[in-house]
N, C-alpha and C positions, 0 to 999 in steps of 0.2 A: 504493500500500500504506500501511496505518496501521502508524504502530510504537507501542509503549506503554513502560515502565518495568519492569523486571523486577525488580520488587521495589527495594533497594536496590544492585543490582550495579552500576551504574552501565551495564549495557545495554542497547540498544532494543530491544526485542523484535518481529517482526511480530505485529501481533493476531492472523491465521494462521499454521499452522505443521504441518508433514507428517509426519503417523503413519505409522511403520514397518514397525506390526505383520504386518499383511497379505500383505507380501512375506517375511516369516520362517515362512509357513506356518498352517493353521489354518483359512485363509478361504477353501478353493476352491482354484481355478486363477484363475493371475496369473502374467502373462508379466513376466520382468524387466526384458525391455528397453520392456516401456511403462513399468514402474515408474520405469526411468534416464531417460526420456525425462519423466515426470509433474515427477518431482525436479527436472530441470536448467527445465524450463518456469515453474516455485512459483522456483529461482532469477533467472528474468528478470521475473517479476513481483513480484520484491522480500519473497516469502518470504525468511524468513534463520532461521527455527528447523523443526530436523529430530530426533525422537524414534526411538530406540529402543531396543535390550535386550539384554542377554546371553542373554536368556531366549528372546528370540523365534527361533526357529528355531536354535537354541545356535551364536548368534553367525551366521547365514546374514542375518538384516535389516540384523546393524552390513555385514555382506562387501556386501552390494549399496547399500547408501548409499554406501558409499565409493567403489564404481563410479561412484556419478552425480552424485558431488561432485565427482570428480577433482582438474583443478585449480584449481576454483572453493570448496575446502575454506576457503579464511581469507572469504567471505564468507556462510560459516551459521555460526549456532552450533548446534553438537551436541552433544543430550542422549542420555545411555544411563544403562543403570540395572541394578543387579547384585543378587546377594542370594535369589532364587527358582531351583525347576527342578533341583532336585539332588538325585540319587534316593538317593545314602546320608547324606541332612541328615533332623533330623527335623521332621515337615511340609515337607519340599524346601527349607528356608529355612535361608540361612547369611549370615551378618553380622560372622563373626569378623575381625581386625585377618587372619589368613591370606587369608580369603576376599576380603574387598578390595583385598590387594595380587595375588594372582594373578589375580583377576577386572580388575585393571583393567589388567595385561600385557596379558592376551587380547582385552580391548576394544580396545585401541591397534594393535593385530595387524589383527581385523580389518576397525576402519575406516581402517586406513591412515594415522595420522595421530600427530604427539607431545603432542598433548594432549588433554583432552575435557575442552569450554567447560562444561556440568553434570554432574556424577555424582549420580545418586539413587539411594537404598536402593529397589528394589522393593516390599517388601512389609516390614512391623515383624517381626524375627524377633525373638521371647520367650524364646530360652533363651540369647542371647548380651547382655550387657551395654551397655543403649545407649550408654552411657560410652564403652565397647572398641569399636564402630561411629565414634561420631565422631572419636575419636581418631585410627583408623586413616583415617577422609576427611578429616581436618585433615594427615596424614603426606604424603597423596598430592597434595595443595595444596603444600604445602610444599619438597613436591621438581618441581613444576614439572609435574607431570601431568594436574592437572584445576585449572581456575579456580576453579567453586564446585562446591555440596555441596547435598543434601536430601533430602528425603523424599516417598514414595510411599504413599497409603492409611492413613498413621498416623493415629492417634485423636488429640484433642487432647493430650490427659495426657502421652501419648510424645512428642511433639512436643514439650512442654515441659520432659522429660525431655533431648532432646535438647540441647536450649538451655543446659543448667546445663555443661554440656562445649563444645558447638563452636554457632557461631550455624548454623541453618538456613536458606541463600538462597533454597533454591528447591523448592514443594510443589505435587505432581502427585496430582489430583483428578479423579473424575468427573463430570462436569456437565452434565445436558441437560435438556430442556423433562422427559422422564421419571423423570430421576433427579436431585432438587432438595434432598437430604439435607444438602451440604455448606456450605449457607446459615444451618443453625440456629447452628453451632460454630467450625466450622473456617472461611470466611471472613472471618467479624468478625477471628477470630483472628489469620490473615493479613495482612488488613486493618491489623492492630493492629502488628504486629510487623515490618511493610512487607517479609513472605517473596513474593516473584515467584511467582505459581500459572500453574498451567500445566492447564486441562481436558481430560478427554480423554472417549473416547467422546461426542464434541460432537454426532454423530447417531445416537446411541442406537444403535452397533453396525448400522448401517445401515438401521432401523425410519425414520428421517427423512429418508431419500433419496425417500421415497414409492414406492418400484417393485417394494415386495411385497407380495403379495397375502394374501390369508388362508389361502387354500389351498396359500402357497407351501411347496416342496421344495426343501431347500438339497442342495448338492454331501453324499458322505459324508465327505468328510474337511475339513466345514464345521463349526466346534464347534457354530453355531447349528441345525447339526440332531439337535443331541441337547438339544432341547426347555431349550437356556439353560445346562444345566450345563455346566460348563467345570472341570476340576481340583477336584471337590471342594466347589467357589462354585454354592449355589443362589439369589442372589440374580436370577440372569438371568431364571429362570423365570416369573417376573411379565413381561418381554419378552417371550420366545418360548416358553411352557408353553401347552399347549394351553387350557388354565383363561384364559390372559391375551391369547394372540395375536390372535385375532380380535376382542376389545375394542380392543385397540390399534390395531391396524388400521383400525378404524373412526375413533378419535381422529382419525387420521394422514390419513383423506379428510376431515376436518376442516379439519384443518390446510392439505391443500394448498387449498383457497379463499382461505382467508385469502391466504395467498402470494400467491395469482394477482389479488388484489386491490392487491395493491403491485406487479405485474407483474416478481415474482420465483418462482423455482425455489422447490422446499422444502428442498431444504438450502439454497438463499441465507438462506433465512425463520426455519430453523432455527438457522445458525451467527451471525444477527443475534441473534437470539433470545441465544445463547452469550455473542456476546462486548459485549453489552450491563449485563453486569454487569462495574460498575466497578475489581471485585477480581481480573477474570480477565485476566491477561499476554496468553496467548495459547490460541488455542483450536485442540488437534489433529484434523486430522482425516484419516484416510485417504486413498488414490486408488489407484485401475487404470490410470488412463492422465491424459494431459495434457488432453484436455478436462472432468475432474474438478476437474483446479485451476483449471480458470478458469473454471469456476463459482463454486466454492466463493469467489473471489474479489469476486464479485457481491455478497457480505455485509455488502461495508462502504460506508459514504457515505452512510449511510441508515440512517434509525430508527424502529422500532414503537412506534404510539403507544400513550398508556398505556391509552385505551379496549381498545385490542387483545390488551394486556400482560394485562390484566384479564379477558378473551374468553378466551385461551389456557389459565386458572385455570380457567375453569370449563367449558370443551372437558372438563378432564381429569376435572373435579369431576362430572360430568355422565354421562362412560362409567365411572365410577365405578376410574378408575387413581390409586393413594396416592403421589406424584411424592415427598413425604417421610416413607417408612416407619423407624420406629427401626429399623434393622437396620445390620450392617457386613458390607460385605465379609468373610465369612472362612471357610477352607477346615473341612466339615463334622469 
């Protein structure tokens, strides 16, 4: 396993590291006991960074990580994230000094554990003072709860906003061969300020796995089969909108050549692709079961070159997909 620098915290981070999301609901059927078995296997392959949410399944992702960390908890660090998902908030987003301190009781509940190694804001909430957010994750440092602190999806400006109150360690971003937005602003920025980033959506929401089709049919209670939109967020829709999916698609048989040309998987190809950019800590990405992580594991020891680097630009330049559209995430 590679480890990298997480920012200034003084930790190593694996350059991979295990999305949670998936087992909190959302994405299908997903047995948990593969997911405790995917988890503790990323554990013996020297994974040590584990992501999840308050949000993701209202605290069911933090209750099953903790199953599969057990007693192997002092060797990950776990990231969770609060702030989204709360239906008398307005836009479901709360950030208040209240909201942080009971949200991060109920996170220690249910991963089972006296501290959580990151806490990040999920999303920027607008009506509460970023001052009064970091204040309130500088409280919970303080009293010995969470080591560090950051932010999730924030625009640069807030981000900087942030810093004039509490430094931010650690900024969670989207990152993939299709969504390349976070290169104009926010990594320099990071870059600048040595904040530990952490990508997610490292295979574009499963588009980079290569094993869907055009004509694919997700589960119903899969977000991606409501054509990308997800709570409100019409950005997916260029992924999985019928205008976009079958373009991409075709990219993505593209792409898997290339791979099979380095005598790699396409997400080995893709999360090289990831975490080849020198700003990225660690690159999340999901799993169903243990032979997911050891693939996904294949990613590292090896590097695309730059003719290729260059090839994959115009792969996208060609099926005519905008990898960096001015837009932001944000709920319509």
């Amino acid at each position: 396993m590679e480890y990298r620098a997480f920012g200034n915290t003084g930790l190593q981070v694996s350059a991979i590291g295990i999305g949670c999301w998936e087992i909190g609901g959302g994405y299908g059927s997903i047995e948990e006991s593969q997911f405790i078995e995917a988890v503790q296997r990323g554990l013996d392959l020297g994974i040590n960074c584990f992501d999840t949410a308050e949000a993701y399944g209202f605290g069911a992702s933090e209750k099953s990580l903790a199953k599969a960390l057990g007693t192997r908890r002092k060797d990950a660090i776990v990231v969770t994230k609060f702030g989204v998902g709360y239906q008398e908030a307005p836009n479901f987003r709360d950030s208040s000094h209240q909201r942080v301190m009971d949200s991060i009781e109920k996170s220690l509940t249910n991963l089972d554990t006296d501290y959580v190694d990151v806490y990040l804001v999920h999303w920027p909430d607008v009506n509460t003072p970023f001052e009064e957010t970091m204040r309130a994750l500088d409280d919970v440092v303080q009293q010995g709860k969470v080591r560090f602190v950051g932010i999730s999806n924030f625009r640069r400006q807030q981000i900087e906003t942030c810093m004039q109150t509490r430094r931010v360690d650690v900024a969670q971003y989207c990152w993939n061969m299709f969504d390349q937005r976070m290169h104009k602003e926010i990594f320099p920025y990071c870059h600048e300020q040595q904040i530990g980033v952490m990508a997610y959506g490292s295979l574009a929401y499963g588009l980079l796995t290569g094993t869907f089709s055009a004509d694919m049919n997700f589960e119903s209670d899969d977000w991606r089969s409501r054509q990308g939109r997800m709570g409100g967020i019409n950005l997916f829709q260029t992924l999985f909108g019928p205008d976009y999916f079958p373009r991409n698609i075709a990219a993505v048989e593209e792409l898997k050549g290339m791979a099979a040309g380095y005598g790699k998987s396409l997400p080995q190809f893709a999360l090289r692709w990831t975490t080849s950019n020198p700003v990225v800590s660690t690159a999340l990405v999901g799993c169903r079961n243990k032979a997911e992580v050891e693939d996904n594991t294949g990613a590292l020891g090896w590097e695309i070159s730059e003719v290729d680097m260059a090839e994959i630009s115009a792969i996208f330049a060609r099926r005519g997909v905008e990898t960096a559209p001015d837009v932001w995430l944000e709920r319509e």
